[in-house]
C-alpha positions as CSV (number, residue, x, y, z in Angstrom):
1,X,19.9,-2.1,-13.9
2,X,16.3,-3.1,-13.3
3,X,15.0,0.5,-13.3
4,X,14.8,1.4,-16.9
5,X,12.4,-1.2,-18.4
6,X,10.5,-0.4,-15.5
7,X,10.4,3.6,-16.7
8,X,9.6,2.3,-20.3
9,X,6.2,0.4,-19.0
10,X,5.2,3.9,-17.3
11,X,5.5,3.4,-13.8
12,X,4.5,5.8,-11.6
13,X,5.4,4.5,-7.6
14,X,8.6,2.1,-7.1
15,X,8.2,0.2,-4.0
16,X,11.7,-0.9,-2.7
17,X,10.5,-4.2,-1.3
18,X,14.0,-5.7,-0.9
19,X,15.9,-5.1,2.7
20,X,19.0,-3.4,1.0
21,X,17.5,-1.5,-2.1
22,X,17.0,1.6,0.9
23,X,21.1,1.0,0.5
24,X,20.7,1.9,-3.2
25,X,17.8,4.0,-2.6
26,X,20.6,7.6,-4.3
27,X,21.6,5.6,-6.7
28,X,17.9,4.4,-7.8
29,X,17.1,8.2,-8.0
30,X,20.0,9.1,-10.2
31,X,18.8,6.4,-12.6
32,X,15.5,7.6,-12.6
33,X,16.2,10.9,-13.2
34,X,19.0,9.8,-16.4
35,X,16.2,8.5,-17.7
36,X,12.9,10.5,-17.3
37,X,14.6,14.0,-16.7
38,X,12.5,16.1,-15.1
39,X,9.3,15.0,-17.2
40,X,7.8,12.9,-14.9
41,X,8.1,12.4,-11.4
42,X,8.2,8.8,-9.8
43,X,7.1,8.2,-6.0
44,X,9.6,6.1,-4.5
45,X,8.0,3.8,-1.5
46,X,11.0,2.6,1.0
47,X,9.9,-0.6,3.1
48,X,13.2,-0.8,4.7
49,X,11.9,0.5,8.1
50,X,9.0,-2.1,8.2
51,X,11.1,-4.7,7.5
52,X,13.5,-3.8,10.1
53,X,10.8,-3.9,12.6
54,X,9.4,-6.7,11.2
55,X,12.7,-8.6,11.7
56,X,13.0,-7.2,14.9
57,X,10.0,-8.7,16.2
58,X,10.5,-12.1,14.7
59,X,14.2,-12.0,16.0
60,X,12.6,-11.1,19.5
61,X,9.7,-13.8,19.3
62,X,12.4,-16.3,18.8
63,X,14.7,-15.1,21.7
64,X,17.7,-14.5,18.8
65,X,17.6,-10.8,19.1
66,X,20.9,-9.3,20.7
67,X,20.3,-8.2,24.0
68,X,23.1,-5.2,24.1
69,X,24.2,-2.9,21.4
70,X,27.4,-3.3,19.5
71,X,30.0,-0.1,20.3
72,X,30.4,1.9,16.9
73,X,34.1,0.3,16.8
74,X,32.5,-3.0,16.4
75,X,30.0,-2.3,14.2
76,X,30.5,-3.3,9.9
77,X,28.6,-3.8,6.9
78,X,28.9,-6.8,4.7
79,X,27.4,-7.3,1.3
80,X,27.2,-9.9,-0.9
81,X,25.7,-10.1,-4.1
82,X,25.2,-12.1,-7.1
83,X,24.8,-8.6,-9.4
84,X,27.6,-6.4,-10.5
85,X,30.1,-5.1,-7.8
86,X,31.0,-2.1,-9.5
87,X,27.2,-0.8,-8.5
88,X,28.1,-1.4,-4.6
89,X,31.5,0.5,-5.0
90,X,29.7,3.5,-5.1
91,X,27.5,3.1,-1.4
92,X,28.4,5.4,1.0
C-alpha cells in the first residue's frame, strides 16, 4: 500500500482525494493503526462527498445527469483497477 511511507515521513492529516479511496476509507484505518498503534493519531479528510456533488453538477450542467433513480434491484458496483485485487476482495 501507499500508506506506510506516508506514516514514515510523519504525516499528520490524509486527504482521500481520489473518488473511491472513501471505498477503502476501513481498510486505510486498519493500516494506519498496524502501523502507528495507538501513538499517534492521524486525521483522515474524505473528499468523496464534494466530489460527488461536484460531479453532480457538471453531469447536470451538461444535461447527462439521469433524470430518475435506478430501483435497488438495478443498482451494482463495478471496479476496476490497475492495483492488487486481493485489496478490493475485502470491500463490503
Amino acid at each position: 500500500l501507499y500508506i506506510p511511507p506516508l506514516l514514515e515521513q510523519g504525516i499528520d492529516t490524509l486527504v482521500l482525494g481520489c473518488t473511491h479511496y472513501p471505498f477503502v476509507e476501513t481498510q486505510i484505518r486498519q493500516v494506519i493503526a498496524e502501523v502507528l498503534g495507538t501513538q499517534k493519531s492521524i486525521q483522515i479528510i474524505d473528499t468523496g462527498e464534494a466530489v460527488a456533488r461536484r460531479l453532480e453538477s457538471l453531469l447536470s450542467t451538461q444535461q447527462l445527469l439521469r433524470a430518475t433513480s435506478l430501483a435497488n434491484s438495478e443498482k451494482s458496483l463495478v471496479v476496476w483497477t490497475t492495483g492488487k485485487t486481493e485489496t478490493l476482495r475485502c470491500l463490503p
